[in-house]
C-alpha positions as CSV (number, residue, x, y, z in Angstrom):
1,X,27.3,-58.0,9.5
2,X,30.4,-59.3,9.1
3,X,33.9,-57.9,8.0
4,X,36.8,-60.1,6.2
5,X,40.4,-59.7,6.7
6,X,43.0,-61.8,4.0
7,X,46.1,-62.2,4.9
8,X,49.3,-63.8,4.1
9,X,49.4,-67.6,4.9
10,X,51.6,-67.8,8.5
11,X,50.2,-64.0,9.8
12,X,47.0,-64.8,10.9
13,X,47.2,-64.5,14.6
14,X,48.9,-61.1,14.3
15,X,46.1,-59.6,12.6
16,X,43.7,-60.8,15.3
17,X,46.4,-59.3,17.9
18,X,46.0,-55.8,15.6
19,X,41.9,-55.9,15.6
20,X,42.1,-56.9,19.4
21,X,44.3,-53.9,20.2
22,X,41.6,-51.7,17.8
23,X,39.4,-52.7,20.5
24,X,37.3,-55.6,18.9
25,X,36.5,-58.5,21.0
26,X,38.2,-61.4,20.6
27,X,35.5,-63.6,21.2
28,X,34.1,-61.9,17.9
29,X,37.1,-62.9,15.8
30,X,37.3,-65.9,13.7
31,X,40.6,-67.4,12.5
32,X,41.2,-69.7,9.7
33,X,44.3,-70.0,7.1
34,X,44.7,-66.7,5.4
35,X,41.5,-65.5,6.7
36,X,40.1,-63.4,9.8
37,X,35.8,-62.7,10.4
38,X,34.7,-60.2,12.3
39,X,31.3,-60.0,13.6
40,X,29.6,-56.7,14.3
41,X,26.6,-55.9,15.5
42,X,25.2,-53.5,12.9
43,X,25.5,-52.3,9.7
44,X,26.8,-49.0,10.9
45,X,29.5,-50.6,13.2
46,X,30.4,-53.1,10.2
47,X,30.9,-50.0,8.0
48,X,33.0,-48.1,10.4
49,X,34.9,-51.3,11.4
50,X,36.1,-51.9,7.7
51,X,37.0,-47.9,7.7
52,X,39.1,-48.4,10.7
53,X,40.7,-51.9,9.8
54,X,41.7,-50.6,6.5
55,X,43.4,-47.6,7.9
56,X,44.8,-49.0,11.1
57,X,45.9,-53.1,10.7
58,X,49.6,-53.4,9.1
59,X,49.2,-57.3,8.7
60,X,46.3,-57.9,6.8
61,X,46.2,-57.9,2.5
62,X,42.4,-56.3,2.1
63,X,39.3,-56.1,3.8
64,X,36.1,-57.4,2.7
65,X,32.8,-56.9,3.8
66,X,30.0,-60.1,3.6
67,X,27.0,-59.0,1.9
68,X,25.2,-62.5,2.2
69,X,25.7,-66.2,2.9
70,X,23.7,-69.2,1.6
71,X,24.2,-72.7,1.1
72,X,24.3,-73.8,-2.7
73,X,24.7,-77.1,-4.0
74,X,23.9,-76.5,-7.2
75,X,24.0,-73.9,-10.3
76,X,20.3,-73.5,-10.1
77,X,20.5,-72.3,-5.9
78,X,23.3,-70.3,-6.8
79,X,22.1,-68.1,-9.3
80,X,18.4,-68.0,-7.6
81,X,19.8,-66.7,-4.3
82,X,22.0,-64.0,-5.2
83,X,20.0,-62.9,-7.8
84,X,17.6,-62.0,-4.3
85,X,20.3,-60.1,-2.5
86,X,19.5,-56.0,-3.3
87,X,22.7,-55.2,-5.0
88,X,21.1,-52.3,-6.1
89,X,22.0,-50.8,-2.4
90,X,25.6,-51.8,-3.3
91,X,26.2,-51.1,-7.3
92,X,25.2,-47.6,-8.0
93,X,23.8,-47.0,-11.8
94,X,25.9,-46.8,-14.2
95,X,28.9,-48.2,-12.3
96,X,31.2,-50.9,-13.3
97,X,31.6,-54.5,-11.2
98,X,34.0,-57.2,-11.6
99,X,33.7,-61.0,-9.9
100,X,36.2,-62.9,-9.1
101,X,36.2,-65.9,-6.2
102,X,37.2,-69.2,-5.4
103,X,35.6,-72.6,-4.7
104,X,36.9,-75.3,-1.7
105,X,35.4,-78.9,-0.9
106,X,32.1,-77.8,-2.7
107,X,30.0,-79.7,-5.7
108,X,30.1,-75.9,-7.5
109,X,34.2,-76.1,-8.4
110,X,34.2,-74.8,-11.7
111,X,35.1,-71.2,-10.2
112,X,35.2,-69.5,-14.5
113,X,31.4,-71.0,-14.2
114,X,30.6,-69.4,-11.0
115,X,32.0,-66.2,-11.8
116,X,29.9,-66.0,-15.2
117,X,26.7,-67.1,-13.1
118,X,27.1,-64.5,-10.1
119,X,27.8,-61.7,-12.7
120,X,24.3,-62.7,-14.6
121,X,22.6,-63.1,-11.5
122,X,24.1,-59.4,-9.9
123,X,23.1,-58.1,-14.0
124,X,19.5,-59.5,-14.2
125,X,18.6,-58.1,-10.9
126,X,19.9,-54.4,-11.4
127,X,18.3,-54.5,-14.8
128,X,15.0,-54.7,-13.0
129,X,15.4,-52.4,-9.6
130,X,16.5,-49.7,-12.8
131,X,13.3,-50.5,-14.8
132,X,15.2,-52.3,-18.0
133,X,14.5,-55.2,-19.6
134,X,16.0,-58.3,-19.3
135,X,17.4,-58.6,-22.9
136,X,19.3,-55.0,-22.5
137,X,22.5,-54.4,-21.7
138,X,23.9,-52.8,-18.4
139,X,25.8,-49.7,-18.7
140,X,29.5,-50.0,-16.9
141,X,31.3,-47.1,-16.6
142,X,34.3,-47.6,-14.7
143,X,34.7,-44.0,-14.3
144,X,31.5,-43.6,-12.4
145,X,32.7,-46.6,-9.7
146,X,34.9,-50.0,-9.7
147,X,33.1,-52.5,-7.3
148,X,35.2,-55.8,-6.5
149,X,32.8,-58.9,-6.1
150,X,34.0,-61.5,-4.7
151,X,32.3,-64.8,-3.4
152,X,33.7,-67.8,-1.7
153,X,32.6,-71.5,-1.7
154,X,33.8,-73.7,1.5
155,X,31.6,-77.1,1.9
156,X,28.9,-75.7,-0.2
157,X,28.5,-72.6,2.1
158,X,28.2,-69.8,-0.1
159,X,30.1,-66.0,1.2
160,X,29.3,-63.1,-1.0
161,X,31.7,-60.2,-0.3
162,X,32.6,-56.8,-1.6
163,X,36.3,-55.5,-1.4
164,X,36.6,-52.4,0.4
165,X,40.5,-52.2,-0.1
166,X,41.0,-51.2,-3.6
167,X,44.8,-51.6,-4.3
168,X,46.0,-53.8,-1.6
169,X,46.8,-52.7,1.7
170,X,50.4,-53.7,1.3
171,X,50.2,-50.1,-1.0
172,X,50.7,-47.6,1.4
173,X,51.4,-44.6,-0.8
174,X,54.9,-44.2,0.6
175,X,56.1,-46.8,-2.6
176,X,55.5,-46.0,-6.0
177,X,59.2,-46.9,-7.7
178,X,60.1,-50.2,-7.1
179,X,63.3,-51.6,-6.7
180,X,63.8,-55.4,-7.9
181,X,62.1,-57.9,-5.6
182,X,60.7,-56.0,-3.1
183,X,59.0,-57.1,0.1
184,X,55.2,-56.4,0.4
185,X,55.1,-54.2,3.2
186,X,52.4,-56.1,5.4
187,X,54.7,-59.1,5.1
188,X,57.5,-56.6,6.3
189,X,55.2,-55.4,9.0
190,X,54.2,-59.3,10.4
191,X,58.2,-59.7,10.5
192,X,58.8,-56.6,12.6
193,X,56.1,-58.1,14.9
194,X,57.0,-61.6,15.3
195,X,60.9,-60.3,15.8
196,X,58.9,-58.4,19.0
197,X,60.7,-55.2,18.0
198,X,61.1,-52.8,20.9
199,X,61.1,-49.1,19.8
200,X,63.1,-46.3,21.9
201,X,64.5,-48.4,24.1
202,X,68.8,-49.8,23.9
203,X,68.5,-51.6,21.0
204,X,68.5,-50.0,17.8
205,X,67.0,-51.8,14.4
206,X,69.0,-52.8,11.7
207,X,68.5,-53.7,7.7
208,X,71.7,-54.7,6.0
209,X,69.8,-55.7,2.6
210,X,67.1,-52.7,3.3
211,X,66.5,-52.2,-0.7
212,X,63.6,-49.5,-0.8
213,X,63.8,-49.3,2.7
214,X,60.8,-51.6,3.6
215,X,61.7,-53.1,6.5
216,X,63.3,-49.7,7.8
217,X,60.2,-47.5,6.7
218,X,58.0,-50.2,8.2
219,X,59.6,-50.3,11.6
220,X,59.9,-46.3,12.0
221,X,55.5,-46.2,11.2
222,X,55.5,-48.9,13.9
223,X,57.0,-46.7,16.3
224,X,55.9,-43.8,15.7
225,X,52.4,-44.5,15.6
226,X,51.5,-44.0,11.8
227,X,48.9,-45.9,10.9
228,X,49.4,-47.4,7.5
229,X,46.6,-46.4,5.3
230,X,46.7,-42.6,6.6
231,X,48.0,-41.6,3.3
232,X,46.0,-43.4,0.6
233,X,42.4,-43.8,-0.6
234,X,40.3,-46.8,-0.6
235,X,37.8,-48.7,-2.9
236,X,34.6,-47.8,-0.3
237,X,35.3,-44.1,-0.2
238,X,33.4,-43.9,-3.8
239,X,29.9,-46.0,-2.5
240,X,27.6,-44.6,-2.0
241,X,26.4,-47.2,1.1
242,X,29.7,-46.5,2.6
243,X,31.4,-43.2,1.4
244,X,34.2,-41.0,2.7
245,X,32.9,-40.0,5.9
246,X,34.1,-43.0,8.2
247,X,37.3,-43.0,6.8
248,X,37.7,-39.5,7.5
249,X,36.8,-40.5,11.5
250,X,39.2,-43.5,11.1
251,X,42.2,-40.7,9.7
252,X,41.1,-38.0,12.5
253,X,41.6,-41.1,15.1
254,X,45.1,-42.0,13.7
255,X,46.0,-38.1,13.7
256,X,45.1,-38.6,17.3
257,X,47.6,-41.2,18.1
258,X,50.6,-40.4,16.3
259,X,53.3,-39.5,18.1
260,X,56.2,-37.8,16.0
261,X,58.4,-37.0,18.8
262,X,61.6,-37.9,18.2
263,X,65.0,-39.2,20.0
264,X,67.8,-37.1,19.5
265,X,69.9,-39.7,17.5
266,X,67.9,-41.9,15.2
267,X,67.2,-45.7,16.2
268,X,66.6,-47.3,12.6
269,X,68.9,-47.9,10.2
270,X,69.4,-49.4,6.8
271,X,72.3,-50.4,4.1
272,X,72.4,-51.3,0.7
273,X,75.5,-52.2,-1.7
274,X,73.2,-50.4,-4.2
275,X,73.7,-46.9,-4.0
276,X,70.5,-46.4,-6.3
277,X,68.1,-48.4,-3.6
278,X,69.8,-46.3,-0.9
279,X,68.3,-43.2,-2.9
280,X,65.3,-45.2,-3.6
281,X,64.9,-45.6,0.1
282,X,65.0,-42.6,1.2
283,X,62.9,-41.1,-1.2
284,X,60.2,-43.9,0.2
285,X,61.2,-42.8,3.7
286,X,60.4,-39.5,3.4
287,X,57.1,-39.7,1.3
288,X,56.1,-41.8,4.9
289,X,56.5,-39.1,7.0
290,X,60.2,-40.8,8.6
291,X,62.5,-39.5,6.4
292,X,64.6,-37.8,9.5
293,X,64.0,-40.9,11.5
294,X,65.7,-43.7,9.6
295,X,69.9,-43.3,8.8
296,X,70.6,-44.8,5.0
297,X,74.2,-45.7,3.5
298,X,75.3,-47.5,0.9
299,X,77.7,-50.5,2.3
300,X,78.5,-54.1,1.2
301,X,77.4,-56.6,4.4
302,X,81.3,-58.2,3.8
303,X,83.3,-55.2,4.8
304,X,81.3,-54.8,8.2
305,X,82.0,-55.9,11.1
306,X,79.7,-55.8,14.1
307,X,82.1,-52.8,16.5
308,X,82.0,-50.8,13.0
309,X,78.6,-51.3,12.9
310,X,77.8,-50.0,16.7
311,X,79.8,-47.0,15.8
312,X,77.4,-46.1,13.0
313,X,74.7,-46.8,14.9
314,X,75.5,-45.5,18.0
315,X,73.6,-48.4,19.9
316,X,75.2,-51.5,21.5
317,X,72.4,-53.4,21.1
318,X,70.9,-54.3,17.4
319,X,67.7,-55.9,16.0
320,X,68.6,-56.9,12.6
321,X,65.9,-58.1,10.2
322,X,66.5,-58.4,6.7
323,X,65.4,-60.2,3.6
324,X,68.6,-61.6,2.1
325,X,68.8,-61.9,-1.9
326,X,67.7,-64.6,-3.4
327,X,66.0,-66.5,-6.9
328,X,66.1,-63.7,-9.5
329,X,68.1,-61.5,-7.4
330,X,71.1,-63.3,-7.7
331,X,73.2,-65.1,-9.8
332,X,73.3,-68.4,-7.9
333,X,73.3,-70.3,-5.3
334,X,76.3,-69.7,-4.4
335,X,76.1,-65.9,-3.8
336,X,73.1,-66.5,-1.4
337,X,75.3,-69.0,0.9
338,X,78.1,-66.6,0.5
339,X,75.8,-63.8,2.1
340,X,74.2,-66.4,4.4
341,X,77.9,-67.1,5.7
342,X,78.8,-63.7,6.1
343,X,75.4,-63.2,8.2
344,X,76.7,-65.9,11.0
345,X,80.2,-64.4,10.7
346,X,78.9,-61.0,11.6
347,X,76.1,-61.4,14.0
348,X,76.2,-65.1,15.2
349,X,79.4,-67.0,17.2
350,X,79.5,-70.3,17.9
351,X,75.7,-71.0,16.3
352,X,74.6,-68.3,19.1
353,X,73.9,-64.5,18.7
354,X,76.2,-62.3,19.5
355,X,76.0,-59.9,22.7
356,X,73.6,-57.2,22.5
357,X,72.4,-59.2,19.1
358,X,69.2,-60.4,17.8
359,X,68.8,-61.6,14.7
360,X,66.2,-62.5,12.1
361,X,66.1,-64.0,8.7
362,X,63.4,-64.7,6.6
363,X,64.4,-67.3,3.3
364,X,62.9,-69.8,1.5
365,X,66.4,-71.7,1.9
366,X,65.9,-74.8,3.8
367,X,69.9,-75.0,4.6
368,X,69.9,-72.0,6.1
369,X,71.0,-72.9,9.4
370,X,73.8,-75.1,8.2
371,X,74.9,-72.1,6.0
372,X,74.7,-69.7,8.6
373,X,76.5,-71.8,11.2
374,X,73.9,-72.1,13.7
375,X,70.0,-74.1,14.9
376,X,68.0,-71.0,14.9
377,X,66.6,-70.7,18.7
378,X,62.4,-70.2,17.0
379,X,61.1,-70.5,13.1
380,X,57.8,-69.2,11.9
381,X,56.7,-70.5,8.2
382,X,55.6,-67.5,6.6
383,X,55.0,-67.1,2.5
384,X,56.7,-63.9,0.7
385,X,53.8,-63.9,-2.0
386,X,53.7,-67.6,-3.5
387,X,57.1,-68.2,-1.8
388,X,57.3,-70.6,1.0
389,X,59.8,-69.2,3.5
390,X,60.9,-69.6,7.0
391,X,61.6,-66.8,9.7
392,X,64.5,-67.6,11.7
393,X,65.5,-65.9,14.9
394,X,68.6,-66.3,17.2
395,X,68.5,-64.5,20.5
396,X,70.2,-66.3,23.0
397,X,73.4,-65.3,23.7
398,X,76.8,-66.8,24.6
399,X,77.1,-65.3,28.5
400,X,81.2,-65.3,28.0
401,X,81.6,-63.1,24.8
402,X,82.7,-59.7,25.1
């Protein structure tokens, strides 16, 4: 069988570096945009594969598991071949099912048609395996079961998938108040990794726009081990054909590699102007488990400056990530250069990170770079939900400044 990862436009290839590290092989990964496929070589090892993705991977949006694949060039092959598959294995009685999915390059485009079909076709055949008649109606009780169908169309080639994610994986548990514009946390997570943050070494981690602590709360998980999805359920623990039991193994094997020892001074850091996300964030912190790992404060980015800063740190050497306001969360465009500005004043000199510095920005901005005062040294395009944005990073460093 074969298990599904989504993911975020841009973050691809550090989803497949997560699975490979899980131990899959990467000759058994497929990448395509906003997509991963993993092939197993049983049900049970597809089954405990989506248990351990789910809990584990930090990148990926949900995880899916393929039920069936056909080709369908018409209405009449789509309905007659899932009406075959047994989703009577999969959709227990009385439990409720919803369709969704999405059509590329095929004849069958009219996806509000396809939906309407699948969900006749998935109806008609549990009527039977429960002994009904065609003409009566399928209980749905939501309370006894939510099932996600999804199907996907590419070239005529039908997928038929089940979500075993629930909320999205970007709900950790560790977030339930929100403060304005947040950051999806896998997104957070993918900039972590592409910034190639180095835990417990010289270099402490810094957020200067930290909000409700994403970025910070994201980073201290990373380095301490804690797998994302330790403290939250999942769609799949309710099925039957799946259950609790390999996401209990998939918890007992991230309890078995968390490590919460800590240094004696704390290496992640965060700051707000707004005292209320400050109290937001570390109410998020500590619902993660890294409460007394991360050090909040509330302080405006244009009354730092960088010897301040390594006194409040304690480190000489700073990562700094952060997700600058911008669109709704701000007035106008001239408060996003203003705090663009201030970024190359404070970390950058001469177009060139500052000793001991590296720095990256994620914005949708295109004139970043002129703003900040300096040709980033690498970009990566990645998409902060339907935003297009660019990652920019600056880590060489002028040799001659103290």
């Amino acid at each position: 069988m074969i298990v599904i990862l989504t993911t975020l436009f841009g973050v691809e290839s550090l989803t497949a570096d997560e699975l490979t590290q899980l131990g899959y092989d990467r000759d058994k990964i497929q990448v395509s945009d906003g997509q991963l496929r993993l092939r197993t070589n049983s049900v049970s090892d597809a089954i405990e594969a989506v248990a351990r993705c789910n809990v584990f991977i930090r990148t990926a949006e949900r995880v899916l598991l393929q039920l069936g694949a056909f080709e369908a060039k018409n209405f009449d092959a789509f309905f007659d071949l899932s009406a075959e598959m047994p989703w009577e294995e999969w959709i227990e009685p009385g439990a409720a099912f919803v369709v969704k999915g999405y059509s590329r390059k095929s004849a069958l485009f009219g996806i509000p048609a396809c939906q309407r079909l699948l969900k006749k076709a998935i109806v008609q055949r549990l009527l039977k395996a429960q002994g009904l008649t065609l003409d009566s109606r399928l209980p749905e009780n939501p309370d006894k079961g939510m099932v996600r169908i999804q199907f996907g169309i590419v070239s005529d080639q039908v997928s038929l998938m089940v979500d075993t994610s629930g909320d999205g994986l970007h709900k950790r548990g560790y977030r339930p108040l929100l403060h304005e514009a947040p950051i999806k946390e896998t997104l957070a997570a993918a900039m972590i990794k592409v910034s190639r943050y180095r835990p417990f070494g010289e270099e402490a981690f810094y957020d200067p726009f930290c909000g409700s602590g994403t970025l910070p709360i994201e980073a201290a998980m990373m380095a301490f081990g804690i797998a994302p999805g330790m403290n939250r359920p999942f769609g799949a623990e309710q099925w039957p054909f799946i259950g609790k039991k390999p996401f209990d193994r998939a918890r007992e094997e991230a309890l078995s590699v968390m490590d919460l020892t800590a240094p004696d001074e704390p290496f992640v850091f965060g700051s707000d102007i707004s005292p209320k996300a400050v109290e937001i964030a570390r109410a998020n912190a500590k619902r993660a488990g890294v409460g007394d790992m991360i050090r909040f404060r509330t302080s405006d980015l244009f009354k730092q400056d960088l010897g301040e800063l390594r006194a409040w740190t304690v480190h000489e050497k700073l990562l700094v990530v952060c997700n600058p306001p911008y669109g709704e969360r701000l007035l106008d465009q001239n408060q996003a250069e203003q705090l663009y500005g201030r970024l190359g004043q404070v970390f950058l000199d001469q177009g060139m990170a500052r000793q001991g510095i590296r720095l990256s920005v994620i914005t949708p901005d295109e004139q970043f770079e002129q703003i900040a005062g300096g040709r980033a040294d690498k970009r990566r395009k990645l998409y902060n939900g339907m935003i297009k944005c660019t990652l920019y990073h600056y880590f060489k460093q002028r040799r001659d400044i103290q």
